[in-house]
C-alpha positions, 0 to 999 in steps of 0.5 A, spaced: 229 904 620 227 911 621 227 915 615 229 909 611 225 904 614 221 908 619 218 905 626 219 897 628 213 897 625 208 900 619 201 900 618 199 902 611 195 900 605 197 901 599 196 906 595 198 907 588 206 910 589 204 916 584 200 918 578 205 922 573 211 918 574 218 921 571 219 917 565 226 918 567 224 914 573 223 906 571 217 903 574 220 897 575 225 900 579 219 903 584 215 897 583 221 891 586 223 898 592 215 897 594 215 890 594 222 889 597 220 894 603 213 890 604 217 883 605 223 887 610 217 889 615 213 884 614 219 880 615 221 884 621 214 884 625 214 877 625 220 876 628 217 880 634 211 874 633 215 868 632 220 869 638 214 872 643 212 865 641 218 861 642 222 865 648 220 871 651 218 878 647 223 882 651 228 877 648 225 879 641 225 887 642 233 886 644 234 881 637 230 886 632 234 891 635 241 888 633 238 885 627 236 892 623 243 894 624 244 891 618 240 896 614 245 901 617 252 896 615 249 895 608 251 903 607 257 902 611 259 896 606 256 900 599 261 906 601 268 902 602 266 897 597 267 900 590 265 893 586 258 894 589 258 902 587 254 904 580 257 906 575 254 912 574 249 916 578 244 916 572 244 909 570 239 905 574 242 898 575 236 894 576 239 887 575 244 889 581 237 891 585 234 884 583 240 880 585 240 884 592 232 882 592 234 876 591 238 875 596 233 878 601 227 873 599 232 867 601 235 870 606 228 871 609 227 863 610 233 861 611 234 866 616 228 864 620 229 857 619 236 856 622 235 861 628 229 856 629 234 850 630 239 854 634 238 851 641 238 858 644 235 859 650 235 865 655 234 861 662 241 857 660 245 863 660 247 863 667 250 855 667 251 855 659 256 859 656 255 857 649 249 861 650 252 868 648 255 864 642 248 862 639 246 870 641 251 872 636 249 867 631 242 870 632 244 877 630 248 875 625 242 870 621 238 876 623 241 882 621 243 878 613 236 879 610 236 887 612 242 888 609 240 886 602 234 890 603 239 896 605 243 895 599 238 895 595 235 901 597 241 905 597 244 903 590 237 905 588 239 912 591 246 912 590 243 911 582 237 916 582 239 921 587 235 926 583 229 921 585 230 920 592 222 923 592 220 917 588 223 912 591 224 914 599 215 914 598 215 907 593 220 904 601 215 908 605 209 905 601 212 898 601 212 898 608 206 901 611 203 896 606 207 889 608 205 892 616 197 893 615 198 885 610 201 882 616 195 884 620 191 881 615 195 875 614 196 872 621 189 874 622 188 867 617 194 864 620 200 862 623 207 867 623 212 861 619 207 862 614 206 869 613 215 868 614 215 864 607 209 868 604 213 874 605 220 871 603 215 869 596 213 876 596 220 878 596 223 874 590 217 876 587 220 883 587 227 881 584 223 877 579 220 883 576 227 887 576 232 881 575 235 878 570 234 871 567 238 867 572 235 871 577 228 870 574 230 862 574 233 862 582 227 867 584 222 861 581 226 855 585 226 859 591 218 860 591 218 854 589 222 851 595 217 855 600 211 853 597 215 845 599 216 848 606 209 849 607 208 842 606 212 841 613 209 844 618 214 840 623 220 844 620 217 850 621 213 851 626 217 855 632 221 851 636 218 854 644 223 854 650 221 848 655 222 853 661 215 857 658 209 855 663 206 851 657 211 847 654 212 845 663 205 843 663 205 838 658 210 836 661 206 832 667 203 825 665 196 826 661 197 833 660 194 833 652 195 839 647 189 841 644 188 847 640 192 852 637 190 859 635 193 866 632 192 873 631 196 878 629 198 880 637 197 873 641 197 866 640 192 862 645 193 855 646 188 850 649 190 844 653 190 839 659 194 838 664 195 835 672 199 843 672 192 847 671 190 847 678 187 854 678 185 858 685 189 863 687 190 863 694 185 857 696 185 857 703 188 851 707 182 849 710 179 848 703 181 840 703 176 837 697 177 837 690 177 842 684 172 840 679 176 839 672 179 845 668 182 846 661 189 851 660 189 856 656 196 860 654 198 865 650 204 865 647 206 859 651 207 864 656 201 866 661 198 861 663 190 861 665 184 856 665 177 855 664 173 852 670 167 847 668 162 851 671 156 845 670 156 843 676 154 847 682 156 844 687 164 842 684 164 850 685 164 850 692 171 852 693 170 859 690 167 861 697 175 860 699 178 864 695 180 871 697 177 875 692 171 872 695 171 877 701 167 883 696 161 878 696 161 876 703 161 883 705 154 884 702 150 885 695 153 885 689 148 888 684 152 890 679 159 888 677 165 889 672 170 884 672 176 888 668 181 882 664 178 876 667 182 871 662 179 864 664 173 867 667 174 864 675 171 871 677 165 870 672 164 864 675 164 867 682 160 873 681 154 867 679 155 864 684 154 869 689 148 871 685 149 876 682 146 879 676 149 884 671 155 882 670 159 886 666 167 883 662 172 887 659 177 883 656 185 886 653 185 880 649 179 879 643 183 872 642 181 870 649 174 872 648 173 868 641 176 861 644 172 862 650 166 863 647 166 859 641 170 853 642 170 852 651 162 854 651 160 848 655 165 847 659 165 855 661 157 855 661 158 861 656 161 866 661 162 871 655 156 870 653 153 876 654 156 882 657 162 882 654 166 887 650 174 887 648 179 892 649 182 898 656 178 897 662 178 904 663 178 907 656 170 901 656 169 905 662 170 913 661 166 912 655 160 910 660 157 913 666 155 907 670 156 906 676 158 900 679 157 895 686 164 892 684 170 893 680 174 886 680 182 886 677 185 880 677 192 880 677 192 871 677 194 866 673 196 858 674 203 861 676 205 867 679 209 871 673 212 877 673 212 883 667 218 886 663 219 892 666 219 896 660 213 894 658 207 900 658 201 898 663 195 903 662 191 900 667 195 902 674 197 909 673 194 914 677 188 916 672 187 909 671 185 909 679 181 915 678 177 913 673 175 907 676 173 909 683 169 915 680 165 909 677 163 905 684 156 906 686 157 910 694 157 903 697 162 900 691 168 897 692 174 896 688 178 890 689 185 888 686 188 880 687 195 878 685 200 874 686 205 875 693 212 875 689 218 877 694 220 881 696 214 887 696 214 891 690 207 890 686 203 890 692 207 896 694 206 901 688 200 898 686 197 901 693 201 908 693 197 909 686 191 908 689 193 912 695 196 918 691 189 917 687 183 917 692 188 923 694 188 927 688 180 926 688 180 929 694 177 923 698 179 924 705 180 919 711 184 914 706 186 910 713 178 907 713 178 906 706 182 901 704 184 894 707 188 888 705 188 880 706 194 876 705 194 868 703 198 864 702 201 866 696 197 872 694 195 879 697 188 883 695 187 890 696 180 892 696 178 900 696 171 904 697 170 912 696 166 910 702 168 909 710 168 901 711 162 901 716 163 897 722 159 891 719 164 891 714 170 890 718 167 886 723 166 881 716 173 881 714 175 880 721 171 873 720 172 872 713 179 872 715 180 868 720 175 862 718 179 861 712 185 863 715 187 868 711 191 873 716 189 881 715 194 886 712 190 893 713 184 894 716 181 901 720 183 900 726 187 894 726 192 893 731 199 889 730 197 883 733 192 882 728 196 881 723 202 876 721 197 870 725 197 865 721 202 865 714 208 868 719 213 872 715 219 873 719 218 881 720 212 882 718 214 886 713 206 888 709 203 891 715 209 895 716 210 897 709 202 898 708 202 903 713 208 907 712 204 908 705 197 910 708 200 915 712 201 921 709 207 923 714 212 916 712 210 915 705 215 920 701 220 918 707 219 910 705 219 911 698 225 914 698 229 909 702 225 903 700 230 899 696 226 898 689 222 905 685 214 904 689 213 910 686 205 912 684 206 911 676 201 916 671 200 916 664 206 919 662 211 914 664 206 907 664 211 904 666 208 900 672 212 894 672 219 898 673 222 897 680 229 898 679 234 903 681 241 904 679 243 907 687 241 900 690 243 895 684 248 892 688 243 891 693 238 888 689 242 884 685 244 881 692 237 880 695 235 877 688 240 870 689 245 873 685 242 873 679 243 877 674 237 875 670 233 878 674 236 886 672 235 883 666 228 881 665 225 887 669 229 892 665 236 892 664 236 888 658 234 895 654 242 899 656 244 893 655 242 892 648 243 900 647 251 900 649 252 893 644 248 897 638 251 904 640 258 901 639 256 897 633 253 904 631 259 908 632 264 903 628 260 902 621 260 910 622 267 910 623 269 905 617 268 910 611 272 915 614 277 912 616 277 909 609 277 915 605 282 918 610 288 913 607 286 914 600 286 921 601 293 924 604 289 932 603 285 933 610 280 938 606 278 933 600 275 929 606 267 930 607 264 935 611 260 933 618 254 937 616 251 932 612 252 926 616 249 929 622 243 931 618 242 925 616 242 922 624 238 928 627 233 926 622 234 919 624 233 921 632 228 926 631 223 921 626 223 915 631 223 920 638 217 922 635 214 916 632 214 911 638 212 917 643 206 917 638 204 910 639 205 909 646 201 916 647 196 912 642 195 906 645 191 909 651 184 912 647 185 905 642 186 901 647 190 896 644 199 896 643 196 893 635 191 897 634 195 904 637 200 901 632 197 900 625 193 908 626 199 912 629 203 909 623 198 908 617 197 916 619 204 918 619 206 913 613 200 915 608 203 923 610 210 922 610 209 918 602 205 923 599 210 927 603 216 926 599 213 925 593 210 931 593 216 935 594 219 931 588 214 935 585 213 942 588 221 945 590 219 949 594 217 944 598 224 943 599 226 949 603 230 948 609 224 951 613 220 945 611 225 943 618 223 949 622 216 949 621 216 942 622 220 943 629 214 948 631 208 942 629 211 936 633 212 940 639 205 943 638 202 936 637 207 934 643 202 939 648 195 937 643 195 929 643 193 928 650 188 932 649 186 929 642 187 923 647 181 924 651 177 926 647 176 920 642 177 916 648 169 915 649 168 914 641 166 908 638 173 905 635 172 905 628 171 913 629 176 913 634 181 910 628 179 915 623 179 921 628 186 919 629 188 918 621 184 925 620 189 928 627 195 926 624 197 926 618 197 933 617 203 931 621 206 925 617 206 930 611 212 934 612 216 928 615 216 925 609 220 932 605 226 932 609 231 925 608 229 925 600 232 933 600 237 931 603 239 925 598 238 930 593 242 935 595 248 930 596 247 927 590 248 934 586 255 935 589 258 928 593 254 923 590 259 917 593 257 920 600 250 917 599 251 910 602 255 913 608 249 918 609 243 912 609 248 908 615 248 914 619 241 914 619 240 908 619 245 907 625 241 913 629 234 910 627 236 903 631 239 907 637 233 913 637 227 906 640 231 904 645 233 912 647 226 913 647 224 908 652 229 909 656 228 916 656 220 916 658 222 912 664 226 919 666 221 924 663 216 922 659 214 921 653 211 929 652 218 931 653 221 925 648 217 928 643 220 936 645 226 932 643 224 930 637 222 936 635 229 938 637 232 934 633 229 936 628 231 944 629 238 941 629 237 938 623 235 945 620 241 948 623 246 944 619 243 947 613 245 952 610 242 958 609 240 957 601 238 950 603 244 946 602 248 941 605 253 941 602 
């Protein structure tokens, strides 16, 4: 990773590596580095899918994380071991490289396949202590496969250090193309069939580097991938039984019908007595729901598709809370942001509206709905449908709208990982979307009661600080919240609610039996009637909230973060504070899961890598202090701390991009395949030309890229806003031509560094990649937990200065050493 591997995911076409290739420089050697890179990447991203997949994707970051130390080991390993070092820095040992390229492309298989028979399961933590011997199992099978493709790349760089150009662009190219393929590939199929066909692609690259038996061995493992995909059963990821598809079809008659992918999303359809979808049906609603198929993405979130062909099976809509919009009066025009299942469609027809607008996240969800449950759904995304962010469909538009509609429901209430970024309920997200309600529209948000209040309650003081901010004055008269009995609906209208309005929702309310949380005017004992809590504590949160002179007092001593949310920290769903820990893990039964599952799990992971990273460091040094007696024969710090400062530097700066992209882009793939495809396309051409052109290779190359980072750091969100309204193909094309002017010096500083060692202490090449390697695993987690704290914008400054840091350990003509 980082400079050696750079990003947890890369997005490249493939170029071609360089047009004069130093004669000195074999072909093959590029070639097999190229083809090894596109496997690793390849293989990396879709273990990311695979275990979104089969248990959760927070337990899939938290594994990747782990496993791409071995990258960081094989530098380790190469350092200690003389056996495994070349015995000349200008003999390239290509059978060596073809023999760790074969040991890459088996392992990759048969890494997937044993991990996929561990009976490992999170949720089993808690009674289950043979989990956490499984979870090292899983990062030792995990890590083997990067280990070999770290060997292979530093014994190249070891060999060749005066090459270092060549093939730091030939690992570069390679991986941004195996990024950009993955996405082709699991556009046609599954993730354990692109797993095998990478593996093949691998033992394709030690076929042409590799002596004969390494040639035979290689034939006998495609041909043995070619044989696995003859047995999808053997394959296919084995799923946890807690996720909510594997629990539905649990249920007698529940019936699986169809599975589809994409490089982001895997849906399933199905049947099951589970799939009874009406979010906070009133009680008084005793008939039955007409017939509703399941819809689950990566076995996960589970939604439904209503049968919509019988319009009297649909009179239970008029019992939902997020009917109360509609009763309220004339919805014209409405714009239902991520409406999934399509309930809300099926809604506003209902209610005869006729410009009906949707914007779905998940372009998967559009397809399936559209092409294959068409007559159950009476084509709900017939007309009026487009993919992508709610808000970045909207700032490119200047409609207004009589309801904007956010559902927050599934079948089932689920909560989010907390570390996950959420755009849509930042204070700009708010802003933007009542700037586009008409002046009587409304905006109405629905989601799931999940105790104890934290969502309702951030998600109401984002919407407060917005109106504020806007300059919406009187916010007590705009706002006003229903509660049922399994979940809670927040509406808001730039406009007072005239005294009609809120003698509506007085009789919606009591009718259906759903009790009032905040309405203008309301006294205490209109709330808390019919759905008794013991304290009452919506109304009496709602309102320290909406009053300007209790809320920071509240937020302060509230025990979870409720806090407005913005878009430089988007981190909606974190809800943890380090002071209250102890009390909220009491709150929560004791149970330490939850800590984990809303965020913790990352300085978890970190501290396990951190200390992984500080012994596989430590390891060559204490080694050469016993074989050296002299104290100045020992290498210098210099080298090895430039080697981790552009380690940091280089992922500080990567994922603040992706993370700041995925707002214009509106989607975390797409975000990711441009802001890499930019920097990768950059930092090749960027290394190969500094092979070419020496001055390229100056110390200042460090200073001037410090100044560029930190000017870019203050230029993205307004590039940012700019390309928002675009088109996305323009979009994507802006973004390349934006940022790879930034790529281009990226690529120069680690290829110098290797060929400055290389001329004085080749033997510290290996030790330099562990360094790097080691910091490159550290600086995603870092980055992450530090946006929580400041923001990406300052994630990037440092980024810049670690970079300047790396510039200070150089001497003044440029040398390391």
């Amino acid at each position: 990773m980082g400079n050696q591997l750079p990003g947890m995911m890369k997005y490249l076409t493939i170029p071609s590596l360089c047009a004069r290739v130093n004669s000195m420089m074999p072909k093959k050697l590029l070639a097999g580095i190229f083809l090894f890179s596109f496997s690793a990447l390849s293989y990396q991203i879709a273990l990311t899918r695979v275990f979104s997949i089969s248990l959760w994707y927070h337990f899939a970051f938290m594994v990747i994380s782990i496993a791409m130390l071995g990258i960081g080991v094989s530098g380790t390993v190469l350092s200690l071991s003389q056996r495994l070092k070349t015995p000349s820095r200008h003999e390239l040992t290509l059978a060596r490289i073809g023999i760790y390229g074969l040991f890459l492309g088996a392992s990759i298989t048969v890494s997937y396949l044993l991990s996929n028979l561990l009976p490992f399961d999170p949720v089993r933590l808690s009674w289950d202590r043979v989990q956490l011997l499984y979870i090292c199992l899983y990062y030792l099978l995990l890590s083997t496969p990067f280990f070999f493709f770290g060997l292979s790349v530093s014994t190249a760089l070891s060999s060749s250090s005066e090459r270092a150009g060549f093939l730091y662009g030939a690992d570069l190219l390679g991986a941004g193309a195996g990024s950009i393929s993955f996405l082709y590939f699991m556009s046609i199929t599954s993730p354990e069939v692109v797993i095998l066909l990478v593996s093949s692609i691998a033992l394709g690259g030690a076929f042409l580097i590799g002596g004969r038996k390494t040639k035979v061995c290689s034939i006998i493992f495609i041909a043995c991938n070619i044989f696995l995909l003859l047995m999808p059963h053997l394959i296919s990821p084995r799923m946890s039984p807690y996720k909510g598809l594997q629990l539905a079809l649990r249920y007698p008659g529940a019936e699986h019908i169809k599975t589809y992918h994409s490089p982001f999303s895997q849906i399933d359809v199905f049947r099951s007595p589970a799939v009874r979808f009406a979010p906070g049906l009133s009680l008084k609603y005793l008939e039955p729901l007409p017939e509703q198929l399941g819809i689950s993405v990566d076995g996960g979130e589970v939604n439904a598709v209503t049968r919509a062909d019988n319009r009297e099976s649909l009179g239970f809509l008029e019992f939902l809370p997020s009917a109360l919009p509609y009763e309220l009066g004339r919805r014209e025009s409405v714009l239902i942001l991520d409406p999934r299942g399509g309930l809300e469609v099926l809604l506003a027809r209902h209610y005869g509206t006729q410009g009906i607008f949707k914007v779905e996240s998940n372009p998967l969800v559009i397809k399936v709905i559209r092409d294959d449950l068409r007559d159950i759904s009476q084509g709900i995304y017939d007309d009026n449908t487009w993919q992508g962010l709610g808000r970045s469909w909207l700032k490119a538009r200047d409609r207004k709208f009589d309801l904007i509609d956010i559902p927050l429901t599934g079948t089932s209430p689920s909560g989010s990982f907390g570390i996950a970024e959420d755009y849509r309920f930042t204070v700009e997200s708010f802003k933007e979307y009542l700037s586009h309600l008409t002046k009587n529209g409304m905006l109405s948000v629905h989601l799931y009661i999940l105790p104890p209040p934290r969502i309702e309650l951030r998600l109401l003081s984002t919407l407060v600080t917005a109106m504020e901010e806007m300059g919406i004055k009187e916010i007590e008269g705009k706002i006003i919240a229903i509660r049922s009995w399994g979940s809670i609906g927040i509406m808001a209208k730039v406009e007072p609610f005239t005294r009609e309005e809120i003698d509506a929702v007085r009789k919606f309310s009591r009718e259906k039996r759903f009790d009032l949380v905040l309405l203008p005017g309301i006294r205490e004992d209109e709330t808390n009637i019919y759905l008794k809590t013991a304290s009452n504590e919506y109304a009496a949160a709602f309102m320290s909230i909406l009053d300007p002179g209790r809320r920071a007092s509240f937020h302060r001593d509230y025990l979870f973060d409720i806090t407005p949310v913005r878009d430089e920290s988007p981190f909606f769903h974190y809800f943890l504070r380090l002071k209250n820990l102890r009390n909220i893990y009491e709150v929560m039964g004791g149970k330490w899961q939850y800590l984990i599952e809303e965020g913790y799990l990352l300085p978890v992971v970190f501290v396990q890598v951190l200390l992984l990273s500080i012994v596989f460091i430590l390891l060559p040094a204490f080694s050469k202090r016993r074989k050296n007696d002299n104290p100045s024969n020992l290498p210098s710090l210099p080298p090895l701390l430039y080697f981790a400062f552009l380690g940091l530097g280089f992922m500080f700066v990567e994922i603040s991009l992706i993370q700041k992209m995925i707002l214009p882009l509106e989607n975390p793939s797409y975000a990711v395949a441009a802001v890499l495809t930019s920097v990768l396309i950059g930092s090749g051409v960027g290394s190969l030309l500094s092979s070419r052109f020496s001055p390229l290779r100056s110390r200042f190359t460090l200073l001037a890229l410090t100044l560029l980072i930190a000017a870019y750091s203050l230029l993205v969100p307004l590039f940012s806003d700019f390309i928002a309204p675009q088109p996305l193909l323009r979009k994507v094309a802006l973004g390349f031509a934006f940022l790879i002017p930034l790529g281009l010096p990226m690529g120069i500083p680690f290829p110098m560094g290797i060929r400055n060692l290389g001329e004085k202490t080749p033997e510290l090449i290996p030790w330099a990649w562990a360094v790097n390697g080691c910091a490159s695993v550290l600086a995603p987690l870092l980055t992450i937990m530090l946006a929580m704290a400041v923001g990406f914008q300052a994630v990037m400054w440092l980024g810049a200065g670690a970079y300047f840091l790396a510039f200070l350990t150089c001497h003044k003509e440029g040398r390391l050493v």
